[in-house]
N, C-alpha and C positions, 0 to 999 in steps of 0.2 A: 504494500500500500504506500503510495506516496505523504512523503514527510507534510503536517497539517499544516496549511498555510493562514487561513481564517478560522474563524468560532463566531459563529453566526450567534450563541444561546450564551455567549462569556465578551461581550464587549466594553464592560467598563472599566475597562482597565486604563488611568487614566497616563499612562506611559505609553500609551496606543496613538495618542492625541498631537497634532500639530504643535514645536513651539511656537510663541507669540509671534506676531507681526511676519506669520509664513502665511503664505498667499492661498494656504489648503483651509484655512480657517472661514471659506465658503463651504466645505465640505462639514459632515455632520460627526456625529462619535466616532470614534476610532477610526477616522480620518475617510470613511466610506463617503461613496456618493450618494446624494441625496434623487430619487426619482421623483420627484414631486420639489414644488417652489422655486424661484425664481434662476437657481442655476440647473433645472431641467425642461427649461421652456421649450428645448431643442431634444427631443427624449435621446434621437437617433446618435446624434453624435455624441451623446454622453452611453449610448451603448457601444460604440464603437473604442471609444477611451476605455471603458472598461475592457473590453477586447484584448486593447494592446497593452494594459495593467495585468492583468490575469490571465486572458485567456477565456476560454468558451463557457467556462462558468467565473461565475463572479459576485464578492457578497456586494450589497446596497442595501440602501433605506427607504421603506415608505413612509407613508404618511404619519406624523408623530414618531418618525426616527426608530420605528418596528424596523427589525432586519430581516433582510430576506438574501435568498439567492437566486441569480439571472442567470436563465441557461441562453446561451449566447450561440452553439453552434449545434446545426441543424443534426448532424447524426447524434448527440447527445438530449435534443430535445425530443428525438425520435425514441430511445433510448429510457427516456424518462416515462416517456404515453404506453411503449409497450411492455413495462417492466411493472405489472398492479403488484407484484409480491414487494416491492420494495418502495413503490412511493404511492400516495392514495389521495381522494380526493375529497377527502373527510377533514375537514378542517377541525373536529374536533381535537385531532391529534397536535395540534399547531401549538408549539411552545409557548409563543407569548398570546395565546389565547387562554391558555391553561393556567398561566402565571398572571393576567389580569395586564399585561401589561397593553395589552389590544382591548381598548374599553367599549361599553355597549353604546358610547356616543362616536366611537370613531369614524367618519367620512366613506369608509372602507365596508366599515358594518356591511350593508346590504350585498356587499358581494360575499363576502365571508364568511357571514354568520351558517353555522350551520341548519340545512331542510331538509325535509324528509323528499327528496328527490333524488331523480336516477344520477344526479351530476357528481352526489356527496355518496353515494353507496356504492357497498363493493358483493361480488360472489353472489348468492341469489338474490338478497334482495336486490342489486344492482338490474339483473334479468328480467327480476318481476317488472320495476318499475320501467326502465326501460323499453322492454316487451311491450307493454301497455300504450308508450305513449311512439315508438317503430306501428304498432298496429293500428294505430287512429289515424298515421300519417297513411299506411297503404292504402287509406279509402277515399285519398283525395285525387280525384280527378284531375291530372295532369292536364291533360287539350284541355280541357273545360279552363283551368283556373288561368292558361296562357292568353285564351280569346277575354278572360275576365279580367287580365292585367293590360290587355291593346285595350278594350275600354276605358278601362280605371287611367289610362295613358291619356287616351282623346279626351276623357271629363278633365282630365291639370291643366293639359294643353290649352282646350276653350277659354279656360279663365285667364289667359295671358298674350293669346295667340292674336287679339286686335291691337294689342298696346303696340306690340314691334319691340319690346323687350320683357324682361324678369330677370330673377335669381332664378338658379337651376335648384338651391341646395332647399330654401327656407317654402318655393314652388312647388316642387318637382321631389327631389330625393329624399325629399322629408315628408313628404306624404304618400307615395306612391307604394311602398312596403309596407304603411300602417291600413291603408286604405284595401290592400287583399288579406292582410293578417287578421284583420277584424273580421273583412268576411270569409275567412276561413274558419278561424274561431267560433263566429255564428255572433256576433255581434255588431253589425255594422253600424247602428245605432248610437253604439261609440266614440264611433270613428268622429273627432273631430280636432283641431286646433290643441284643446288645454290635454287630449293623451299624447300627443306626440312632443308639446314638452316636455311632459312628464318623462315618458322615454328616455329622452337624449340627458334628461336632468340628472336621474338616478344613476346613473355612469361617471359622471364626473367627479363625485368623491368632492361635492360640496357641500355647502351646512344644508342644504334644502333638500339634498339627497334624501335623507330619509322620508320627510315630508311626502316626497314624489313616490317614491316605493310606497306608501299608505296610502296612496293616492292608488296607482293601480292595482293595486292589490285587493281594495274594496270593489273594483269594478269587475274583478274575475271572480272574486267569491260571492259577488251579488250573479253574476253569470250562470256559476258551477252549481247555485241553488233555482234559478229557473231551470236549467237542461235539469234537474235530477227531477225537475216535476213535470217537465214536459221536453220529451226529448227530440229532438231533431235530427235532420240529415248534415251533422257540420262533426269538425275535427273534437269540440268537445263534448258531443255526447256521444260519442264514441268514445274517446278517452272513460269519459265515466261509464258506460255499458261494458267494458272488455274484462274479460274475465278475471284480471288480474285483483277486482276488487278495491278502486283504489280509495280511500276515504275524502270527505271534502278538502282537508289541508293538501292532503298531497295531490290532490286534482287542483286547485287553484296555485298551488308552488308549481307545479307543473307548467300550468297555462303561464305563469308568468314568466318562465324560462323559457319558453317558445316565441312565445310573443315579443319580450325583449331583445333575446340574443338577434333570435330572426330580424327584429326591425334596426337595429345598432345594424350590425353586420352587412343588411341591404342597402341602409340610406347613406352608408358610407362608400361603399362599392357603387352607385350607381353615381354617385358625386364624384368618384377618383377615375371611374371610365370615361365621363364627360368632361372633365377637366383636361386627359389625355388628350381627347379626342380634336378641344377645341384649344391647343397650345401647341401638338406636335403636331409640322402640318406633314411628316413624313407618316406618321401613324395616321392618320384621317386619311393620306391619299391610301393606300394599303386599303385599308378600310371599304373607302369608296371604287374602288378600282377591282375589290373582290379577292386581294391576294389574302386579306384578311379578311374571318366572319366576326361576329358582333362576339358569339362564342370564344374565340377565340382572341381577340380581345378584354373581354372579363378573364379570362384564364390569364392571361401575362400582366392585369390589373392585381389580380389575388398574387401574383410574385412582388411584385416591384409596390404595391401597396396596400398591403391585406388588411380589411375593414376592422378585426383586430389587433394590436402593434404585438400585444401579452394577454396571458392569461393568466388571475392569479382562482387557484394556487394549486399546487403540489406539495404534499408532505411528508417528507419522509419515515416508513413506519420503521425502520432499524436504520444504524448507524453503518453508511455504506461509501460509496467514493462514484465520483462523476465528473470528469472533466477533469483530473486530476486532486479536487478538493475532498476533503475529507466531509462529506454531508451529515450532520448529529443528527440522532431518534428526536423529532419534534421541529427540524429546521423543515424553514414555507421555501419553495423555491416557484420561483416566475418560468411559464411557460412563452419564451423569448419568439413571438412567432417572424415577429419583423428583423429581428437580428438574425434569426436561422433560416429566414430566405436570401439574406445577402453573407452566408459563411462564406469567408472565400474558397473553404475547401468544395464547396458545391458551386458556386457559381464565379470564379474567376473575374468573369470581364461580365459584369451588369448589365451591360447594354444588348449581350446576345441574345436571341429571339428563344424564349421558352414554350413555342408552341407544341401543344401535341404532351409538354412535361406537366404533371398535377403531380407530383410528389412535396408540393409548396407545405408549409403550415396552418394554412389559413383556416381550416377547418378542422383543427388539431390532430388527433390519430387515435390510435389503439382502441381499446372499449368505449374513450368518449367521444368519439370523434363526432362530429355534427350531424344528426341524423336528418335534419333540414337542409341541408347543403341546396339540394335540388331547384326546391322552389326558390331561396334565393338568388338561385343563379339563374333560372326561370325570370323573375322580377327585373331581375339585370339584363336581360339583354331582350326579352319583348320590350319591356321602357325604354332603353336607349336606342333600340332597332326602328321605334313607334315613334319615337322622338324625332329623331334624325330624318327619317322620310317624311313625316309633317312638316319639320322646320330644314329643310336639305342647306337652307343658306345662313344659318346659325353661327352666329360669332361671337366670341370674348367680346367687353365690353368695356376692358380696364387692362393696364396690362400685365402683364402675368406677375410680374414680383409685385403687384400692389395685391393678393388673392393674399389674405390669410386664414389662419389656422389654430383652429383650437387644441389643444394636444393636453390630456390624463395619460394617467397609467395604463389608462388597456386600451386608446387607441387616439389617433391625430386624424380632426377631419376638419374640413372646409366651413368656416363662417359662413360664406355665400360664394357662387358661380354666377356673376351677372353678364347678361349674354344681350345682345340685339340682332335684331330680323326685320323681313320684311313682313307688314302686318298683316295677316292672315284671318279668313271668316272662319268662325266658327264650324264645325263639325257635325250633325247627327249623330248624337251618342245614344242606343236605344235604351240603354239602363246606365242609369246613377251609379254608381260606387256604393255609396254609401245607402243605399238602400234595397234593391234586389238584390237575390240571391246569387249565390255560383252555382252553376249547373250544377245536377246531381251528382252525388260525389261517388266513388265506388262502393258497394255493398261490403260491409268488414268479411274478413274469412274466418273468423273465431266461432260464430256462430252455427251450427248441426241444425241445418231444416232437410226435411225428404222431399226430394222431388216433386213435383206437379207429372201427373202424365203428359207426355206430349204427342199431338195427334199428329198423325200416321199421316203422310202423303198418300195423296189420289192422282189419278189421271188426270183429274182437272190441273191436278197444285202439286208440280214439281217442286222435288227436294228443294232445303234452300242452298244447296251447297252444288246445285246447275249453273253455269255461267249465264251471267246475262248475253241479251241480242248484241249482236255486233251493230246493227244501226243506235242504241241506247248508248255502248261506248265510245264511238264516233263524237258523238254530242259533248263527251268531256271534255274540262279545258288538258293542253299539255302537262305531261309531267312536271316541267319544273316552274309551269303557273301552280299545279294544285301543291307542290311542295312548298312554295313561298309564300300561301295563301295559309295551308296549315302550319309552317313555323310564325309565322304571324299572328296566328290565332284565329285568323278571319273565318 
């Protein structure tokens, strides 16, 4: 085992500390960097300094000067996700949660605190819960919710589309994820303006954070007790129907980790594809030229700027080594997802093209890996797909180094994208967002019904499994109309 070089769970030692009038006395106890306040406004290059300090792991400071460890390179964060015998994701294990020095006001709380969900559980109950909330998602109608997101696209569009300008981010990227998540959830009635601050609020690890968290959390559990009295065709009463039994707490912890990861995760990604798109004007020609799809775009967007930067946390359940550091029983370590897509041992030269490569972090790995991935990448590229073809002459409206950027611990995104066009009529949108339905979602498979008899062909009424007339298929449009028609949703 290599010689310990930090102690994450023994830092006061006060011979650890900067003398006076050294320039490290921005830095926090025992001389670590602080991830949070004013000398982490910049997260990336202070992960990068830690790189050339340490190395692929590295101790830091969160908020209130709690220590943590930063896994910084990609095979070791990989490393960390598929190794559950030795690190977990049960915060109750977490030293200074145990020792009080992580208090129940801390900024952090709401990601940390321990719930009884699949995120914090391991071995079956990890399954059960999990299981539960993998089989509410199999019943969601993919073509269905893609033509329900080119809507939900043409509804943002309409409300900006005569001005000849908007923000993409505070317009567009910030409502577009909440506006199908609600109606996936089965609440669209929701959906308005004060949930989607709430959202973006409770991530940032401010005083109102908690607030925000109470705030959506009475909206799910006022939810999770209509579906239990009257249940519907949506993701959660299925969740709550599936055999696994799950009770209202962990049906409403549930919905709120769905709902927020999914919405954080998409309205930051559909901001950093659009920001590409409308800055590199080598990437947009690609793009519009067909050498590049909109797919494949979002994919080298989740490299070079994955809608989470980190993930906290990881714990170690026994005293083990990674990265050459000696990790103590009860040390938090950061799930480094932005530092471990730019390791240099995986990606040398940043600027080569990683199409066709998803081995990125962006959606973490192992047992917890994102079981939504789909639909948000769904969201991301019918929106920007639906966008761009609406708006084909879309331009920045400021120029690029005036765009800024709000940056926490677990991720940096865009204050606003303000953009100008030529002013455009409005659209025929046959449904609202926010208030009809998504097409029928798929029938769950957990459920044992017996067949229906099914009646028997006659002479009159060929099987259905006859091809149709050749004059019928004549009448269709070409392949690769009805292909652009159905990746569209149309």
């Amino acid at each position: 085992m290599t010689p310990e070089r930090h102690s994450l769970t023994g830092t006061d030692d006060p011979t650890l500390g900067p003398p006076p009038g050294c320039p490290a006395h921005g830095l926090g106890p025992g001389g670590l960097r602080r991830l949070y306040g004013p000398e982490a406004q910049d997260l990336g290059a202070v992960y990068e300094k830690l790189r050339a300090e340490h190395g692929v792991v590295a101790p830091a400071l969160l908020h209130d000067d709690v220590p943590i460890w930063v896994v910084l390179g990609h095979g070791e964060n990989m490393h960390m996700l598929r190794t559950p015998s030795q690190y977990t994701r049960d915060t109750r294990v977490w030293a200074p949660l145990q020792d009080g020095t992580v208090k129940p006001d801390h900024p952090l709380m709401p990601i940390v605190a321990w719930q009884p969900i699949c995120c914090h559980a391991e071995g079956d109950e990890h399954l059960r819960l999990r299981g539960a909330v993998t089989g509410a998602m199999s019943t969601i109608d993919h073509r269905g919710i893609r033509r329900y997101i080119n809507r939900a696209t043409q509804h943002l569009v309409n409300k900006f589309c005569e001005e000849g300008r908007a923000d993409l981010v505070s317009q567009f990227a910030e409502h577009l994820p909440m506006a199908v998540l609600c109606e996936i959830l089965g609440m669209p009635d929701e959906y308005n303006d004060r949930i989607v601050q709430a959202a973006r609020d409770m991530l940032k690890g401010t005083e109102t954070a908690i607030a925000s968290n109470a705030y959506i959390m009475d909206v799910l559990m006022r939810l999770t007790v209509r579906r239990r009295a009257e249940p519907k065709d949506d993701f959660t009463s299925h969740l709550i129907n599936h055999p696994a039994g799950l009770n209202d707490e962990e049906i409403g912890q549930h919905l709120r980790v769905v709902l927020i990861t999914s919405y954080e995760a998409t309205a930051n990604l559909l901001a950093n594809v659009l920001r590409v798109v409308l800055t590199d004007p080598g990437f947009r020609a690609r793009l519009n030229g067909g050498q590049m799809t909109v797919p494949q775009a979002v994919e080298q967007s989740l490299w070079d700027e994955p809608p989470f930067s980190t993930m906290l946390g990881y714990f170690a359940k026994q005293d083990t080594e990674l990265g050459g550091q000696h990790i103590r029983k009860g040390d938090g370590l950061l799930l480094g997802i932005a530092p471990g897509n730019v390791d240099p041992r995986v990606r040398p030269d940043l600027k080569a093209n990683m199409q066709g490569n998803r081995s990125h972090l962006a959606f973490s790995g192992g047992p917890h890996e994102c079981p939504g991935q789909d639909i948000g990448r769904a969201i991301a590229d019918v929106g920007v797909d639906a966008l761009l073809t609406r708006l084909p002459d879309i331009q920045l409206a400021c120029e690029e180094h005036e765009l800024r950027w709000r940056t926490s611990i677990l991720n940096r995104h865009l204050v606003e994208l303000p953009v100008k066009f030529a002013r455009k009529p409005q659209q025929d949108v046959m449904q609202r967002p926010s208030i009809n339905p998504v097409p029928s979602q798929r029938p769950n498979n957990w459920k044992v019904s017996t067949p229906e008899p099914q009646a028997q062909p006659t002479a009159q009424e060929p099987p259905a499994s006859t091809p149709a007339a050749m004059p019928e298929l004549v009448r269709r449009p070409g392949v690769f109309r009805r292909f652009l028609r159905w990746w569209r949703g149309d």
